[in-house]
mmCIF file of the N, C-alpha and C atoms, coordinates in Angstrom:
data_MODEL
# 
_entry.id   MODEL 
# 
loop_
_atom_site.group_PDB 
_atom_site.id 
_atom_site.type_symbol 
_atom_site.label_atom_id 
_atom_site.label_alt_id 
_atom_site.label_comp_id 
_atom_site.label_asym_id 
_atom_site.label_entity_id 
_atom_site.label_seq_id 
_atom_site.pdbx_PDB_ins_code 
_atom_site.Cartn_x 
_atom_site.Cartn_y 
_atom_site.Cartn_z 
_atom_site.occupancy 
_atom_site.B_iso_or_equiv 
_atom_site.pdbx_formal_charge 
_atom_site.auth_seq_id 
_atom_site.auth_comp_id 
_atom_site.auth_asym_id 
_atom_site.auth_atom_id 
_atom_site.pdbx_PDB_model_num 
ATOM 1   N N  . UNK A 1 1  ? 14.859  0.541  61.987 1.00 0.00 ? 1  UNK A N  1 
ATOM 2   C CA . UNK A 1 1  ? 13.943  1.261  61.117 1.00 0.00 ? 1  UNK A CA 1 
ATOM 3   C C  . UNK A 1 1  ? 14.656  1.672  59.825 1.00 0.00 ? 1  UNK A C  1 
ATOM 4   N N  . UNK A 1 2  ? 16.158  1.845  60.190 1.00 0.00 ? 2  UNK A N  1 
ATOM 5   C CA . UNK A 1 2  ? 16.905  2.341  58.653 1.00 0.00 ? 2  UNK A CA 1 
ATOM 6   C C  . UNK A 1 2  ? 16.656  1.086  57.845 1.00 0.00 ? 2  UNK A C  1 
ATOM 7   N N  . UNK A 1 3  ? 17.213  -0.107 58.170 1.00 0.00 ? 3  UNK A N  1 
ATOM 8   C CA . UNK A 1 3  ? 16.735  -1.318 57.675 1.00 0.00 ? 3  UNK A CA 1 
ATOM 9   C C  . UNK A 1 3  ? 15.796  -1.250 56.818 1.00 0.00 ? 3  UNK A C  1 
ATOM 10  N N  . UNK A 1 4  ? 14.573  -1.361 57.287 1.00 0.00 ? 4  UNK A N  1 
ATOM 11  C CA . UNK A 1 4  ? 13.398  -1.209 57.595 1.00 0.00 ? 4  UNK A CA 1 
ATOM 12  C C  . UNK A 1 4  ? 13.123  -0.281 55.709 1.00 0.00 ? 4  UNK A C  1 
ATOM 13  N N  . UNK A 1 5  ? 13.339  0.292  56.018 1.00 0.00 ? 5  UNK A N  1 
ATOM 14  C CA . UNK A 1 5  ? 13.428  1.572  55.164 1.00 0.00 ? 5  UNK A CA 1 
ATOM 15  C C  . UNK A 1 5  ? 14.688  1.440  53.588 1.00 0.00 ? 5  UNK A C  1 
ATOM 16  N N  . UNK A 1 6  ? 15.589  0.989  54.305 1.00 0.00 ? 6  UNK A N  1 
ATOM 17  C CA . UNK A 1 6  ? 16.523  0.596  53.298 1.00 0.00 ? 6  UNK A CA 1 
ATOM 18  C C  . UNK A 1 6  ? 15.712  -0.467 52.020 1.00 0.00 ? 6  UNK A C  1 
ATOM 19  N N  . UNK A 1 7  ? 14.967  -1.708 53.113 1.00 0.00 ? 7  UNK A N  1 
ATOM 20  C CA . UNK A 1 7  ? 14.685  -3.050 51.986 1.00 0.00 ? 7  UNK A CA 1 
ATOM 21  C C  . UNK A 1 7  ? 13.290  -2.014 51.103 1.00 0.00 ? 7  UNK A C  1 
ATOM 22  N N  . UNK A 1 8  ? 12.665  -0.829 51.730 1.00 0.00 ? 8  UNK A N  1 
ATOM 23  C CA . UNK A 1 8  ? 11.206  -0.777 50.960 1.00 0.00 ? 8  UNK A CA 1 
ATOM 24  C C  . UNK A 1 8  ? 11.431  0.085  49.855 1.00 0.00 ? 8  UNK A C  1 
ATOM 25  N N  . UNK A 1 9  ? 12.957  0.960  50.384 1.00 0.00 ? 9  UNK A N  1 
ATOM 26  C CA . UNK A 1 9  ? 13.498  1.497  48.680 1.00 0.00 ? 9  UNK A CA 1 
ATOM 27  C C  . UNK A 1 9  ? 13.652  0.387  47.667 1.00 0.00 ? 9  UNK A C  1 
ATOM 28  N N  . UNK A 1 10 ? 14.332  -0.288 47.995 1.00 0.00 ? 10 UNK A N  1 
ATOM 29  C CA . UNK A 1 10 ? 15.300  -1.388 47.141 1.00 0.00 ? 10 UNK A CA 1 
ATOM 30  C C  . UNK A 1 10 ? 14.198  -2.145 46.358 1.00 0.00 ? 10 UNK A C  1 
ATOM 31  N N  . UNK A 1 11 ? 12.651  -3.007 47.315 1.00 0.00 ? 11 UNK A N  1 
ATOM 32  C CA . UNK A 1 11 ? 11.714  -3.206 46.603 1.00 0.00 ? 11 UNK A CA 1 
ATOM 33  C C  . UNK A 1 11 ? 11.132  -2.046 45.862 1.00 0.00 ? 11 UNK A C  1 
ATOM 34  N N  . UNK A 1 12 ? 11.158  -1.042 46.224 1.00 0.00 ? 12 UNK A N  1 
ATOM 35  C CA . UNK A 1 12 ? 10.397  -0.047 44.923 1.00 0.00 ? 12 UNK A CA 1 
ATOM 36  C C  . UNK A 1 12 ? 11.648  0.334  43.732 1.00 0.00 ? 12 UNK A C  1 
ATOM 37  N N  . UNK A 1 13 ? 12.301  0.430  43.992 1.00 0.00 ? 13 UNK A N  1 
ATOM 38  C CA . UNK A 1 13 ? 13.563  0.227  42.830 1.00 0.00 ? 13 UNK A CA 1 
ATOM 39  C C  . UNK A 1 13 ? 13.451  -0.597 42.080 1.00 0.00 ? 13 UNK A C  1 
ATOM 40  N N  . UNK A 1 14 ? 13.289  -2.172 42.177 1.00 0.00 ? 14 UNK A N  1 
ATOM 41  C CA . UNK A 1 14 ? 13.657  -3.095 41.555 1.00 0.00 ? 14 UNK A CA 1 
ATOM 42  C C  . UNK A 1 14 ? 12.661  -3.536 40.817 1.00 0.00 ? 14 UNK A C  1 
ATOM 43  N N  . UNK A 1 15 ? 11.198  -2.810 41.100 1.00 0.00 ? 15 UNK A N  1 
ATOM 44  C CA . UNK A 1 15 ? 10.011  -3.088 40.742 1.00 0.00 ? 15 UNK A CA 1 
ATOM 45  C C  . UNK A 1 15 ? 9.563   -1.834 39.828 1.00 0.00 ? 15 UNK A C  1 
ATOM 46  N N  . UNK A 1 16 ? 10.095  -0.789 39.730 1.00 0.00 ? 16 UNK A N  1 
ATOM 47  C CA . UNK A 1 16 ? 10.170  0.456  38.785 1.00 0.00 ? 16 UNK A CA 1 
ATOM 48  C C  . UNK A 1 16 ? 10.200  -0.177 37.251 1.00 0.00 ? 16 UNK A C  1 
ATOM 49  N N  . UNK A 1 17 ? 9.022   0.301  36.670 1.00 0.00 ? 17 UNK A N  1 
ATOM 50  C CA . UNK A 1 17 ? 9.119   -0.468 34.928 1.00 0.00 ? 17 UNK A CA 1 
ATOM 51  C C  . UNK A 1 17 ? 9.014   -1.255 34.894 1.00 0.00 ? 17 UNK A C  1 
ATOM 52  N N  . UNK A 1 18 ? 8.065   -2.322 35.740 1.00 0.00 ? 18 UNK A N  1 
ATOM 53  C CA . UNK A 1 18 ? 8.405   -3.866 35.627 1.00 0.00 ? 18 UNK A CA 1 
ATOM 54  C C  . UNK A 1 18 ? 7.120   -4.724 34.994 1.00 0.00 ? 18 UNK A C  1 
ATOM 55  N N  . UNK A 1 19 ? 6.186   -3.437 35.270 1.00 0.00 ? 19 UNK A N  1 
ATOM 56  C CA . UNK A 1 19 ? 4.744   -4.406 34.803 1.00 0.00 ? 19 UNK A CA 1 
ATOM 57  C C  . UNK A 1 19 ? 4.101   -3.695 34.294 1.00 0.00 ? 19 UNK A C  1 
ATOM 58  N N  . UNK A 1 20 ? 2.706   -3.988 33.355 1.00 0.00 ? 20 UNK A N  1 
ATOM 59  C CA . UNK A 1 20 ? 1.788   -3.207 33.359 1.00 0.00 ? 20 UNK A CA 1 
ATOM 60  C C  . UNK A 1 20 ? 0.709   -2.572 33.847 1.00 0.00 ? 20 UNK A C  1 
ATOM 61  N N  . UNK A 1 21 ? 0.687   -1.025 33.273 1.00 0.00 ? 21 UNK A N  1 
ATOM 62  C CA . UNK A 1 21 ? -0.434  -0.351 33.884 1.00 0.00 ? 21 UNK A CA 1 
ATOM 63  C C  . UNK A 1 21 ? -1.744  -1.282 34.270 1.00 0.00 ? 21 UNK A C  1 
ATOM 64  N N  . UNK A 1 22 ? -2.240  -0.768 35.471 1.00 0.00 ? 22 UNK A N  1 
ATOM 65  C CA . UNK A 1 22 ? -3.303  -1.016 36.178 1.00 0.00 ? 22 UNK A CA 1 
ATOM 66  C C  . UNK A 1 22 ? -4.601  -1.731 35.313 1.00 0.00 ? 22 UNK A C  1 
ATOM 67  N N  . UNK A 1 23 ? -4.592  -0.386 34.455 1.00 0.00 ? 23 UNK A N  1 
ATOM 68  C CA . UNK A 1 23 ? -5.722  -0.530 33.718 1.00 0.00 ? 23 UNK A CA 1 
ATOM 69  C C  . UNK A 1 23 ? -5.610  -0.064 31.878 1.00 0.00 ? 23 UNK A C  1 
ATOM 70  N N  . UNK A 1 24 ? -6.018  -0.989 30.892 1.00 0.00 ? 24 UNK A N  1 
ATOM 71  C CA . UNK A 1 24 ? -6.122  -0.789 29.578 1.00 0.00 ? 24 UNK A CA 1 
ATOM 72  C C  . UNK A 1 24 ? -6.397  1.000  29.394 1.00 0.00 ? 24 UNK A C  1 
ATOM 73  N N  . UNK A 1 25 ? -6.249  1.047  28.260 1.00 0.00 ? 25 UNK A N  1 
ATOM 74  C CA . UNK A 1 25 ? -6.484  3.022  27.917 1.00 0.00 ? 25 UNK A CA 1 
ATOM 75  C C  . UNK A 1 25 ? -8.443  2.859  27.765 1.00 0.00 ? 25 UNK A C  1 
ATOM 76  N N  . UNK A 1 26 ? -8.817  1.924  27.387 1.00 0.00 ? 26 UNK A N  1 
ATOM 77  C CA . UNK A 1 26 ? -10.327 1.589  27.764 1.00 0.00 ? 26 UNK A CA 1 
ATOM 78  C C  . UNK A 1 26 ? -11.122 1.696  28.688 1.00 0.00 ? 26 UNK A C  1 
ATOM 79  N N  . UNK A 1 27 ? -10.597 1.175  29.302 1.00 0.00 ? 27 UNK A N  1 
ATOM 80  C CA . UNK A 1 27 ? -10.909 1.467  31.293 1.00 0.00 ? 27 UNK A CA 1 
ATOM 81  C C  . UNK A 1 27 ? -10.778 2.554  31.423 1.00 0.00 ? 27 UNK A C  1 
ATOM 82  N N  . UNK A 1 28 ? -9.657  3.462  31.194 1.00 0.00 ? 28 UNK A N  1 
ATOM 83  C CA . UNK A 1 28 ? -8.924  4.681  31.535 1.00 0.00 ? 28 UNK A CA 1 
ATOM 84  C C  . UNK A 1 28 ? -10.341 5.478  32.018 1.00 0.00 ? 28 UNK A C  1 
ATOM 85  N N  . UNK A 1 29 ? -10.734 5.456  30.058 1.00 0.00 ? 29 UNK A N  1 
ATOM 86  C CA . UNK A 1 29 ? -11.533 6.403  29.691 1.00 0.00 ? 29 UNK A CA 1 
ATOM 87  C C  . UNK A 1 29 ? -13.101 6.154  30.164 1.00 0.00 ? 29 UNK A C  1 
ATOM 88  N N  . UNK A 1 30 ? -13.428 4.894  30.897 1.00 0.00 ? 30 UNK A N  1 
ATOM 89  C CA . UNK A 1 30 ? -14.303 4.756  31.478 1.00 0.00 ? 30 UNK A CA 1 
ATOM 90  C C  . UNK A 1 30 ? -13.954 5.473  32.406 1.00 0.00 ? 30 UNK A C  1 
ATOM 91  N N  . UNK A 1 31 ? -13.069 5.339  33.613 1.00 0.00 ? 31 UNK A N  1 
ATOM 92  C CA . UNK A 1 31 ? -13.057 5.417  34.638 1.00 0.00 ? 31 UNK A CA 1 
ATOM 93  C C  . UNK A 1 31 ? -12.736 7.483  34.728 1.00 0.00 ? 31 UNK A C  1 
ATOM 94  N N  . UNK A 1 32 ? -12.594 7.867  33.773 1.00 0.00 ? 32 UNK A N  1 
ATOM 95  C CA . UNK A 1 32 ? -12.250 9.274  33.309 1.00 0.00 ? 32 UNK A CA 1 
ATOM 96  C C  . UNK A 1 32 ? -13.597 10.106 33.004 1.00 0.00 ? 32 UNK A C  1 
ATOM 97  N N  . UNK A 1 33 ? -14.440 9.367  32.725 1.00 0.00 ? 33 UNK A N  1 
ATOM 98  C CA . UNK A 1 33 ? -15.653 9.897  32.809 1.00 0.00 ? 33 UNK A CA 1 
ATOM 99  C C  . UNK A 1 33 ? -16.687 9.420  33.780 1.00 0.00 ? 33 UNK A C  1 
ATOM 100 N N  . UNK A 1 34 ? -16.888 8.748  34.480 1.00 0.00 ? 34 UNK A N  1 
ATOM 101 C CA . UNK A 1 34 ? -17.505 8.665  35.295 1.00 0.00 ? 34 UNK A CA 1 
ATOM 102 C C  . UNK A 1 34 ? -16.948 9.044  36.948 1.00 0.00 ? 34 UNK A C  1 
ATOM 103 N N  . UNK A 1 35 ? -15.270 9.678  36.826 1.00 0.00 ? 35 UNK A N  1 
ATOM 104 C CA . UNK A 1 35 ? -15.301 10.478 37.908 1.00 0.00 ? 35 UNK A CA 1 
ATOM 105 C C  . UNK A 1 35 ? -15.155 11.682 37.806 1.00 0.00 ? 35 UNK A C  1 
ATOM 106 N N  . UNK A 1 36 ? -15.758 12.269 36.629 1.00 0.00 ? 36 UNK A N  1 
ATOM 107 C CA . UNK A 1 36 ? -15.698 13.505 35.969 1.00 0.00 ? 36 UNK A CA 1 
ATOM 108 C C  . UNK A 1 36 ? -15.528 14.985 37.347 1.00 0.00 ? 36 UNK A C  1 
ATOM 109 N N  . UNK A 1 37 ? -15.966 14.412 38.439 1.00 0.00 ? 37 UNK A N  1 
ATOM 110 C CA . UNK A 1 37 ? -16.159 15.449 39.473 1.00 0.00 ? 37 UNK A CA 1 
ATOM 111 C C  . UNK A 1 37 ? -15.115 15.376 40.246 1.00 0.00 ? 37 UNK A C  1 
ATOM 112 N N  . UNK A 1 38 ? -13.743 15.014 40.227 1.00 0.00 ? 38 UNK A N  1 
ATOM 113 C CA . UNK A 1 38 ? -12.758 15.207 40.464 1.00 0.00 ? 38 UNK A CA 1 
ATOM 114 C C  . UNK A 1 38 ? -11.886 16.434 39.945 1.00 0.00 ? 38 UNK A C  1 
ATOM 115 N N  . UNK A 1 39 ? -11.246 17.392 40.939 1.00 0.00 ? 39 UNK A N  1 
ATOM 116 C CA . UNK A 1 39 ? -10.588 18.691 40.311 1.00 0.00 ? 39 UNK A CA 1 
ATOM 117 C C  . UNK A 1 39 ? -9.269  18.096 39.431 1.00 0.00 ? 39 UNK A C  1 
ATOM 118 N N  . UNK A 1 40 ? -8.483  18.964 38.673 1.00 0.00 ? 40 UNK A N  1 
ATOM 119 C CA . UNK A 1 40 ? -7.476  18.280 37.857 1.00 0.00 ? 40 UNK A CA 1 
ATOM 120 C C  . UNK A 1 40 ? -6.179  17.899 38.267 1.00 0.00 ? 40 UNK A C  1 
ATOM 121 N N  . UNK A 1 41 ? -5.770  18.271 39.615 1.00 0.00 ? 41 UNK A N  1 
ATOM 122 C CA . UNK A 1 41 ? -4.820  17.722 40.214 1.00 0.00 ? 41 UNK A CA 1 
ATOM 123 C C  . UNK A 1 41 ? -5.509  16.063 40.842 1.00 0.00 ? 41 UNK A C  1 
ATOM 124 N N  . UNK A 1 42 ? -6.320  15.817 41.183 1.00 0.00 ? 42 UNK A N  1 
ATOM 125 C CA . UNK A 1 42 ? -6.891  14.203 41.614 1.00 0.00 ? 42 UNK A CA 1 
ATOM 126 C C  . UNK A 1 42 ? -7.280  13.833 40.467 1.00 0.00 ? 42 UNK A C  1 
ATOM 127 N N  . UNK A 1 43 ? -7.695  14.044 39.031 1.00 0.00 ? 43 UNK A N  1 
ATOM 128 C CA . UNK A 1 43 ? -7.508  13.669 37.683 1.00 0.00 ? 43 UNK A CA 1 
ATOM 129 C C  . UNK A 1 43 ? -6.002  13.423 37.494 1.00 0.00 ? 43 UNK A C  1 
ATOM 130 N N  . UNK A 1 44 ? -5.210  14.261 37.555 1.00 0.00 ? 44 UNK A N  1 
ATOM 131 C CA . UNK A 1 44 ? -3.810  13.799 37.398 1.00 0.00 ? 44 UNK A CA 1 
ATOM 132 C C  . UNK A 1 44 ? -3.473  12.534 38.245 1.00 0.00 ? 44 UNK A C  1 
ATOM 133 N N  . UNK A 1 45 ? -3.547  12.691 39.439 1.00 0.00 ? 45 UNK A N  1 
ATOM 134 C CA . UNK A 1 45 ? -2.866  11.469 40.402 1.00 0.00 ? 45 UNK A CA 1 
ATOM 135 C C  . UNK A 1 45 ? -3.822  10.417 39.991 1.00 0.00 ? 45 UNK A C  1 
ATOM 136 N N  . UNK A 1 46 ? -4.833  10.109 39.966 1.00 0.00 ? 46 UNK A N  1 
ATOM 137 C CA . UNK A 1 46 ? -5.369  9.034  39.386 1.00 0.00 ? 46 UNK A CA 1 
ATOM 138 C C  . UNK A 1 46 ? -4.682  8.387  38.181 1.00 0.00 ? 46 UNK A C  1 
ATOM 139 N N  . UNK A 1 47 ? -4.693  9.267  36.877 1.00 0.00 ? 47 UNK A N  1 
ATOM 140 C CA . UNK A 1 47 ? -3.870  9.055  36.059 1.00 0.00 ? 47 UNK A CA 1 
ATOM 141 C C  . UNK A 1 47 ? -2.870  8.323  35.831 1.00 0.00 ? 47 UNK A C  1 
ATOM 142 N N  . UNK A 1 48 ? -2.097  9.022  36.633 1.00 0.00 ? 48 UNK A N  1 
ATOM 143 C CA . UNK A 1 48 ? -0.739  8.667  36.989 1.00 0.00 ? 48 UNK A CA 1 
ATOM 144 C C  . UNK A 1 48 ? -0.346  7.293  37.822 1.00 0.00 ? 48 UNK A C  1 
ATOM 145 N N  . UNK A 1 49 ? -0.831  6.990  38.931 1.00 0.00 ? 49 UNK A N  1 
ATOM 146 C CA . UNK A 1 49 ? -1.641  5.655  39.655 1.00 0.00 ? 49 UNK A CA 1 
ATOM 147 C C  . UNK A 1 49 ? -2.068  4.511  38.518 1.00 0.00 ? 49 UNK A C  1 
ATOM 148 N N  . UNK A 1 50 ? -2.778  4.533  37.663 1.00 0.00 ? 50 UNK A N  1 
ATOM 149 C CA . UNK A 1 50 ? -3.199  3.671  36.882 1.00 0.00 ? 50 UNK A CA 1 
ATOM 150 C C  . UNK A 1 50 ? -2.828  3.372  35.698 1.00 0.00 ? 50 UNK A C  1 
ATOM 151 N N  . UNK A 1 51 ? -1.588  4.069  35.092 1.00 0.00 ? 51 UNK A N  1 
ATOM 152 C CA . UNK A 1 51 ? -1.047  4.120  34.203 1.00 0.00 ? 51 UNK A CA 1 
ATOM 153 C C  . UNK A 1 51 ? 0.108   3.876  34.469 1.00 0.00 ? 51 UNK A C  1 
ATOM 154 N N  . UNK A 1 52 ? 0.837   3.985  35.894 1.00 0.00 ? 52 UNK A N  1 
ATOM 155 C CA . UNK A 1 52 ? 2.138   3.696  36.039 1.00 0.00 ? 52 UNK A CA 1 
ATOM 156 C C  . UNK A 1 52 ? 2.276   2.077  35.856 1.00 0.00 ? 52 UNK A C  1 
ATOM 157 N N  . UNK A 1 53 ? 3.434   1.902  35.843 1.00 0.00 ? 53 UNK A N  1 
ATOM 158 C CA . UNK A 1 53 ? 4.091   0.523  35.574 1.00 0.00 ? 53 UNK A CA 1 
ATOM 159 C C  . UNK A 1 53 ? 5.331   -0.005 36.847 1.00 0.00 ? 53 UNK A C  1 
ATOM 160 N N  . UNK A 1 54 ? 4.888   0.642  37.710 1.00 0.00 ? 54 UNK A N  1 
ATOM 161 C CA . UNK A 1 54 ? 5.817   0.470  39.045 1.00 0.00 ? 54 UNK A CA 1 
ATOM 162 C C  . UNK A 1 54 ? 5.237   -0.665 40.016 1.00 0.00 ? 54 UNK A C  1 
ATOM 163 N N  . UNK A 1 55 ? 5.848   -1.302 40.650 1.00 0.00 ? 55 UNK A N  1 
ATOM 164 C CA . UNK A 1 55 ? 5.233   -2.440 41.689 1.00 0.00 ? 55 UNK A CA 1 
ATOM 165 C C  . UNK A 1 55 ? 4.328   -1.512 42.395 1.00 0.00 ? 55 UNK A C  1 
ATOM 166 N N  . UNK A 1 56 ? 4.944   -0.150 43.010 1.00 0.00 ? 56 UNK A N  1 
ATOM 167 C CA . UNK A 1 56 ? 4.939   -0.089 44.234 1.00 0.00 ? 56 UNK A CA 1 
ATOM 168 C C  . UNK A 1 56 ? 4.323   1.846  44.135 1.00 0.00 ? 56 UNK A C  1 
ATOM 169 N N  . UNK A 1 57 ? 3.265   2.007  44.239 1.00 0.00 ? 57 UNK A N  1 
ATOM 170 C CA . UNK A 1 57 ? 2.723   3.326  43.721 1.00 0.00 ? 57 UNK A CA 1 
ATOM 171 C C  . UNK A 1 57 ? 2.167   3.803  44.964 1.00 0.00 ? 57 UNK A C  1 
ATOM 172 N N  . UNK A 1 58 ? 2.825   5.398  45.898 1.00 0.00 ? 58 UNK A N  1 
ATOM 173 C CA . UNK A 1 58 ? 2.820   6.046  46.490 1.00 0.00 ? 58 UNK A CA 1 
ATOM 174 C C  . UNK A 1 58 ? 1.877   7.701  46.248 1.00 0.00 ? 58 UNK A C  1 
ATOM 175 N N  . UNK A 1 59 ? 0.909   8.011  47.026 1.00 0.00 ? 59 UNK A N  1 
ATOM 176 C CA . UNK A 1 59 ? 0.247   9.084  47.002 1.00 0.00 ? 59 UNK A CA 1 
ATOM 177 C C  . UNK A 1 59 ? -0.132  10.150 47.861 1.00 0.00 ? 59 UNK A C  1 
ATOM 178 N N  . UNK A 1 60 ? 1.098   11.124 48.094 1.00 0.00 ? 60 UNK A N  1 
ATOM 179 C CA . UNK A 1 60 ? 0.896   11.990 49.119 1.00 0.00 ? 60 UNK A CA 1 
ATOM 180 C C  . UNK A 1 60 ? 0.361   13.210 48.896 1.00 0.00 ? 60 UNK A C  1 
ATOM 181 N N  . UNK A 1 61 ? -0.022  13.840 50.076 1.00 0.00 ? 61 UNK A N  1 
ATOM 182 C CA . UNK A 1 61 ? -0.700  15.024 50.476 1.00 0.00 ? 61 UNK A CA 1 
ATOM 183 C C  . UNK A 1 61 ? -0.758  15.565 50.941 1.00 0.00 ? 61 UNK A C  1 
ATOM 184 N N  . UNK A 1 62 ? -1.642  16.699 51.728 1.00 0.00 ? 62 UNK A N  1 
ATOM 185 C CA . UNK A 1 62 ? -1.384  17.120 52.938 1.00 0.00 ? 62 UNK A CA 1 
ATOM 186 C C  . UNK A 1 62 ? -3.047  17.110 53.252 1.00 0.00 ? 62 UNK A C  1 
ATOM 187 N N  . UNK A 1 63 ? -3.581  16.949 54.328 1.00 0.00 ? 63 UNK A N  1 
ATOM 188 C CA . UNK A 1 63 ? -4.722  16.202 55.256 1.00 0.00 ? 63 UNK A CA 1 
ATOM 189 C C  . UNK A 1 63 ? -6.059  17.370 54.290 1.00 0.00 ? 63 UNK A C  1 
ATOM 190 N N  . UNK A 1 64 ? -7.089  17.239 54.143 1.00 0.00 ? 64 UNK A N  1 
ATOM 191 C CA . UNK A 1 64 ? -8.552  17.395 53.398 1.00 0.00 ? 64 UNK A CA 1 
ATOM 192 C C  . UNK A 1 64 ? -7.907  18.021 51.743 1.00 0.00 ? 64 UNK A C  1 
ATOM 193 N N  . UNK A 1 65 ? -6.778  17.258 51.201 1.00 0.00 ? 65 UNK A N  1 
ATOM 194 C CA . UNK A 1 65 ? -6.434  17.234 50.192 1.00 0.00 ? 65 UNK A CA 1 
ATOM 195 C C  . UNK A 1 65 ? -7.320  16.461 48.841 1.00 0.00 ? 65 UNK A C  1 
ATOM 196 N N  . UNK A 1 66 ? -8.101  15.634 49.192 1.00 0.00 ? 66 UNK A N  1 
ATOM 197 C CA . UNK A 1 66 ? -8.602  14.683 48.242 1.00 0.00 ? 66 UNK A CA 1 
ATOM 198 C C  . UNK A 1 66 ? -8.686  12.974 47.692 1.00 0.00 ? 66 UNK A C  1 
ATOM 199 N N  . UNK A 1 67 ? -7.231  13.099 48.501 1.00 0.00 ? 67 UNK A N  1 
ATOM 200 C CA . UNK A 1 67 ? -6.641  11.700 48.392 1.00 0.00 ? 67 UNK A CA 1 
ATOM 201 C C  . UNK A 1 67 ? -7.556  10.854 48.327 1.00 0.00 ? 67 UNK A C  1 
ATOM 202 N N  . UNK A 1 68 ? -8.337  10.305 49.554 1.00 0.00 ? 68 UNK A N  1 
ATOM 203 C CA . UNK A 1 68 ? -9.006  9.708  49.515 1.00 0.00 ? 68 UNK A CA 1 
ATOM 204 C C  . UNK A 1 68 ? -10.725 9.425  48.354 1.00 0.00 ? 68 UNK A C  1 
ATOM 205 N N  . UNK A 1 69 ? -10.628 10.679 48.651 1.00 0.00 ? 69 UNK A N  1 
ATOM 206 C CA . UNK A 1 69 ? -11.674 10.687 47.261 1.00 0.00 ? 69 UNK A CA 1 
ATOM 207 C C  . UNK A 1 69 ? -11.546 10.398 45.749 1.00 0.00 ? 69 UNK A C  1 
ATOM 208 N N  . UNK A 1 70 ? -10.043 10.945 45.707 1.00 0.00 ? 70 UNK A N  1 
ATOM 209 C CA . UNK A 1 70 ? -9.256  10.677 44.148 1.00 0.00 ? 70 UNK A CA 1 
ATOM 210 C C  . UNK A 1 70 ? -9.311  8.771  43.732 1.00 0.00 ? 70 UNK A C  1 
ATOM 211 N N  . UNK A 1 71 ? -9.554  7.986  44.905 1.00 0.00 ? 71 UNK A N  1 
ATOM 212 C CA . UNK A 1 71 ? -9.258  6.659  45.161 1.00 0.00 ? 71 UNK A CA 1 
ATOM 213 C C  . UNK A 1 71 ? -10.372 6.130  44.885 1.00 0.00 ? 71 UNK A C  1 
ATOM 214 N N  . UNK A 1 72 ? -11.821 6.582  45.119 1.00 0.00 ? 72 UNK A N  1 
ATOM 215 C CA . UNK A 1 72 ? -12.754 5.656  45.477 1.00 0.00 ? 72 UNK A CA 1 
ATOM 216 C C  . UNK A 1 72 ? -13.444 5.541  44.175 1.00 0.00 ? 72 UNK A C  1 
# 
């Protein structure tokens, strides 16, 4: 499992800065207003999610946090 764990750092390392965001600043602002009913911490992680430039984009929480809703 260290293994395991070792190769899924190394792929998110090597994939850090490597591509572009998800979505144009166009989209953004579509997608920024039509989930207008999101509080501003799941506005942030969305954000952040679709604007990053990482292979490998991680989103934690703790359980009736939003997560899932921040997604759909």
């Amino acid at each position: 499992m260290i293994a395991y764990e070792r190769d899924t750092i190394a792929a998110m390392r090597a994939g850090q800065n490597q591509h572009e965001p998800l979505v144009s600043l166009e989209t953004w602002r579509e997608v920024e207003e039509k989930h207008a009913h999101l509080s501003t911490s799941q506005h942030a992680a969305v954000e952040q999610i679709l604007s990053g430039q990482d292979k490998i984009m991680g989103l934690e929480g703790v359980a009736c946090a939003g997560k899932t809703t921040s997604l759909l």
